[in-house]
C-alpha positions in Angstrom: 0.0 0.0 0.0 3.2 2.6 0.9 4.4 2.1 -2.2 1.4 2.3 -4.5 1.1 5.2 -2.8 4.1 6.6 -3.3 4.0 6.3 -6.6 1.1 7.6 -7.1 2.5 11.3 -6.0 5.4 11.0 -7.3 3.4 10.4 -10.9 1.0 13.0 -9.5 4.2 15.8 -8.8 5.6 14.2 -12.3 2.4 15.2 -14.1 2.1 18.6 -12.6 5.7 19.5 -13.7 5.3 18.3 -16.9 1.7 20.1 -17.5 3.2 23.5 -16.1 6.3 23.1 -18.5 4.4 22.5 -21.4 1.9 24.9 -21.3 2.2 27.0 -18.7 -1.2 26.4 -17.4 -1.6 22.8 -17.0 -0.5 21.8 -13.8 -3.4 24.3 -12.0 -5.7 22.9 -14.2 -4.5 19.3 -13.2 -5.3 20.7 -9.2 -8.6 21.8 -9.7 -9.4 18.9 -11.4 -7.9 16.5 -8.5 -10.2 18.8 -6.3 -13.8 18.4 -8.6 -13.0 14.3 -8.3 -12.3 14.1 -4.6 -15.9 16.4 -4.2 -17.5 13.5 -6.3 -15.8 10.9 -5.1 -18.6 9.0 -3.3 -20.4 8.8 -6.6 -18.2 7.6 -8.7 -18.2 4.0 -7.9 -15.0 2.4 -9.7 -11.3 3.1 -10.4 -11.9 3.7 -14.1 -14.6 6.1 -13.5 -12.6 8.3 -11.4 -9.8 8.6 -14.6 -12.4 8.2 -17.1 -14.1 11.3 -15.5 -11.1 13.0 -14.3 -9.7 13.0 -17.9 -12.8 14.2 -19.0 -12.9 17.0 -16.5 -9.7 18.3 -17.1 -10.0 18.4 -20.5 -13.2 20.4 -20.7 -11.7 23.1 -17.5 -8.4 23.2 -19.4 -10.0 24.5 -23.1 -12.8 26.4 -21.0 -9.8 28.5 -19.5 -7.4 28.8 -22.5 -10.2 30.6 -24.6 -11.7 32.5 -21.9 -10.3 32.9 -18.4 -6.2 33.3 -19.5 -6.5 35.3 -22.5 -8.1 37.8 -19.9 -5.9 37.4 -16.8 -2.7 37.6 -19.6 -3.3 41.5 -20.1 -2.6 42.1 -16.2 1.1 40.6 -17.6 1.2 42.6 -20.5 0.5 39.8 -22.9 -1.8 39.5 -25.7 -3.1 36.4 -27.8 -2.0 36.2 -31.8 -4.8 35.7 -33.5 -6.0 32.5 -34.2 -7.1 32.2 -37.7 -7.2 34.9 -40.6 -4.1 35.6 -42.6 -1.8 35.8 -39.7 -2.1 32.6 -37.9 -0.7 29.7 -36.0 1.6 27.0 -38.8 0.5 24.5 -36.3 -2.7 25.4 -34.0 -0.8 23.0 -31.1 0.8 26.4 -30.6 -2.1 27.9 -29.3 -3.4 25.2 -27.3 -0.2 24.6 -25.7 -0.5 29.2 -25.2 3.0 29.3 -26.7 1.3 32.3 -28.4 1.2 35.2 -26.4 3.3 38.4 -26.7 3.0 42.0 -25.7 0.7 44.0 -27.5 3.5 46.6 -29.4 5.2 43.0 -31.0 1.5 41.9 -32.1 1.1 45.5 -33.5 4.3 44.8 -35.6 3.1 41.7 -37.1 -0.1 43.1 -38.2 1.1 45.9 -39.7 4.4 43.9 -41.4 1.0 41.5 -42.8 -0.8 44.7 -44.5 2.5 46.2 -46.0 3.4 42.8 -47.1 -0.1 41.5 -48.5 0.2 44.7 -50.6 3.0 43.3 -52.5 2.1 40.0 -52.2 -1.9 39.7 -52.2 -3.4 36.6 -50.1 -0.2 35.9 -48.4 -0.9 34.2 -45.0 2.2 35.1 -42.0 2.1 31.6 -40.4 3.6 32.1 -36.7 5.7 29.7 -34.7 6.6 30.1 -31.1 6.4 33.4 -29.0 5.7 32.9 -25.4 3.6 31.8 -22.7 1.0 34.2 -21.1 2.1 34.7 -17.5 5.1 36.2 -16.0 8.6 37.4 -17.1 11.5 34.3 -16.9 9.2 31.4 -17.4 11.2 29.1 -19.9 9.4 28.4 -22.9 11.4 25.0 -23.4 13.2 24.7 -25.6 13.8 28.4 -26.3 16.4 30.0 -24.7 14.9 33.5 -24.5 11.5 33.1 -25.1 10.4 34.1 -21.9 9.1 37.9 -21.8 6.6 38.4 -24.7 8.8 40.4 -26.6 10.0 37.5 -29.3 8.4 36.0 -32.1 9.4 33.1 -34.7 8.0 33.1 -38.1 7.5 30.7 -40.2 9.5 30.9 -44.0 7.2 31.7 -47.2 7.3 28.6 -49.9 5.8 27.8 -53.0 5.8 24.6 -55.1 7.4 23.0 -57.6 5.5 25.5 -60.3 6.3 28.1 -58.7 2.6 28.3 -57.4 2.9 30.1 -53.6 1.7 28.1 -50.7 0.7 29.2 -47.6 2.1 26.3 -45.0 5.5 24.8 -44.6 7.2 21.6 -45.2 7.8 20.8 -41.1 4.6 20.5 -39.2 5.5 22.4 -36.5 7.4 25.0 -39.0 10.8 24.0 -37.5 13.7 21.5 -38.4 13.3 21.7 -42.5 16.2 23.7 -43.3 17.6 25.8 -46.1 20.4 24.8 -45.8 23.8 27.2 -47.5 24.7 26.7 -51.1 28.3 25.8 -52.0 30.1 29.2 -52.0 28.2 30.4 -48.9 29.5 30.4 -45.4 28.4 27.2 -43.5 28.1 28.3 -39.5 25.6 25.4 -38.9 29.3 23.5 -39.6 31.3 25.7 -37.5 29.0 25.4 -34.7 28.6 21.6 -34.5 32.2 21.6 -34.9 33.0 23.3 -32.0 31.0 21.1 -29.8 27.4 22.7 -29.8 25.5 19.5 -30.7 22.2 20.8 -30.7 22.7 23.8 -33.4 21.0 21.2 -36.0 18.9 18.7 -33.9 15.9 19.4 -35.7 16.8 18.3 -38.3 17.2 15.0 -37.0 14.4 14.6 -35.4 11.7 16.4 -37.7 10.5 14.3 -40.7 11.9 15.2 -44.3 9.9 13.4 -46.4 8.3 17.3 -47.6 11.4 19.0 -48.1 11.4 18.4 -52.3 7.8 19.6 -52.6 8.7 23.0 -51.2 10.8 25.3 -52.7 12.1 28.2 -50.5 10.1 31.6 -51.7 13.0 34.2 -51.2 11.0 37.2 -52.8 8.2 36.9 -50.3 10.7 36.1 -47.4 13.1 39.0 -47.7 10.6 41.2 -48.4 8.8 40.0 -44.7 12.2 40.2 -43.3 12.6 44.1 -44.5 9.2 45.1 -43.6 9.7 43.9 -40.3 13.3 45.5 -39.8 12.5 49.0 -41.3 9.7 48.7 -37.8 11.0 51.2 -34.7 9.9 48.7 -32.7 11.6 45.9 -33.6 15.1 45.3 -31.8 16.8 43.0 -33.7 15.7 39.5 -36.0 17.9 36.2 -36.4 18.1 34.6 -39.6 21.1 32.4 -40.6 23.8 34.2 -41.8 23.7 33.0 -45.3 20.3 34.2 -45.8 20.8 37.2 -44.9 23.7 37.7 -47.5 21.6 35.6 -50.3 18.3 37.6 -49.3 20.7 40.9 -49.8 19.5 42.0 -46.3 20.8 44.9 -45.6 19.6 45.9 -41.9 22.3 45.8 -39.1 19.5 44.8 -36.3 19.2 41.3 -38.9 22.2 39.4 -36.4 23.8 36.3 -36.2 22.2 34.5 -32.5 25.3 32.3 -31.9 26.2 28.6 -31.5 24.4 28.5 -28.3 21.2 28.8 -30.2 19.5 26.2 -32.9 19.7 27.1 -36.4 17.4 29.7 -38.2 17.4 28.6 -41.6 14.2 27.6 -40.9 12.2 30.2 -39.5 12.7 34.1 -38.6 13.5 35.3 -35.2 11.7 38.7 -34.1 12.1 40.4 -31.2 10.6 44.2 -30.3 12.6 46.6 -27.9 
């Protein structure tokens, strides 16, 4: 009996870690759930009730909250939801679920406008976003970012088109990351330089996202630089990472468009934004 026991809270302190990690949210939800159970306890007469409903219970208090209750407390943090469909929208709408899209409301501003000037050149375009942060609280890791953790940065998906030339509006990674452009022959390889000096996870993704779409989608550099420059001629915006050898084959001329170092993951994938 000790040691069912045991392990029972240590699954229950394991779940409750990994809930909060994940989504930020999780692990209170996963509490008041516990609580709703024990309250109905006495009616529930079997072990696989009390999952069957607990599961049930936590589901339905966990997308209740996320659409209504977190979106509003976020503002008292200075965070604001992206929108969630429309032509600036989640690549992956896991994002939102998991609230790995919130940001403060002068980087959302930035996006919106960067869509208008850009759906001017480009009409229809959809922005697909990536990963900006969670909704509560300056510091909380947004695994595995390093630095997603005040509202202030952003990753955007690439633009792609197919093998006619035809412009699509999603990406060849589900989750937008991992499927890389990778540099040509004459251009300067850092994602070598970096895994050569020991930093192992610079290219990860790439080994553990699928490839299988990478020859149906041809990189759209007209659509991507000109993103890129909207978003870097911005006052607000900081500073944006892109991989070095996109930057000098998109002709990007913008000094706040940096290099973000071997300690980072590669961004020939997506583009880094970040607002001041």
């Amino acid at each position: 009996m000790f040691i069912r026991q045991t392990v029972k809270i240590l699954l229950l302190i394991f779940l409750l870690a990994l809930l909060t990690a994940v989504t930020q949210t999780g692990g209170i939800v996963l509490l008041c759930t516990i609580g709703i159970i024990f309250f109905f306890r006495k009616r529930l007469s079997s072990s696989w009730k009390i999952y069957l409903s607990g599961t049930v219970v936590f589901i339905l208090l966990y997308t209740i909250s996320n659409f209504t209750i977190v979106p509003l407390a976020a503002k008292h943090f200075g965070r604001v939801p992206l929108p969630l469909r429309g032509r600036v929208k989640p690549l992956n709408i896991g994002t939102c679920l998991l609230n790995r899209h919130y940001v403060r409301p002068a980087l959302r501003d930035v996006v919106m406008k960067s869509y208008q000037v850009l759906d001017s050149k480009y009409s229809g375009c959809t922005v697909n976003y990536l990963d900006a942060g969670f909704p509560f609280y300056n510091g909380f890791p947004l695994l595995p970012h390093l630095s997603h953790n005040d509202g202030r940065k952003l990753d955007l998906a690439f633009f792609y088109k197919d093998k006619n030339g035809k412009p699509l509006n999603d990406a060849p990674s589900a989750i937008g990351y991992g499927v890389y452009e990778s540099p040509r022959g004459s251009e300067v390889n850092y994602a070598e330089r970096c895994t050569s000096k020991g930093y192992w996870q610079y290219g990860v993704m790439e080994q553990i996202v699928p490839q299988r779409n990478k020859p149906d989608y041809i990189f759209d550099a007209a659509r991507t630089a000109a993103l890129v420059n909207i978003l870097s001629a911005n006052k607000s915006v900081e500073k944006i990472f892109i991989e070095p050898h996109l930057k000098r084959r998109l002709g990007l001329p913008s000094p706040k468009i940096r290099f973000h170092g071997c300690q980072a993951v590669r961004h020939d994938d997506h583009v880094h934004v970040q607002v001041y």
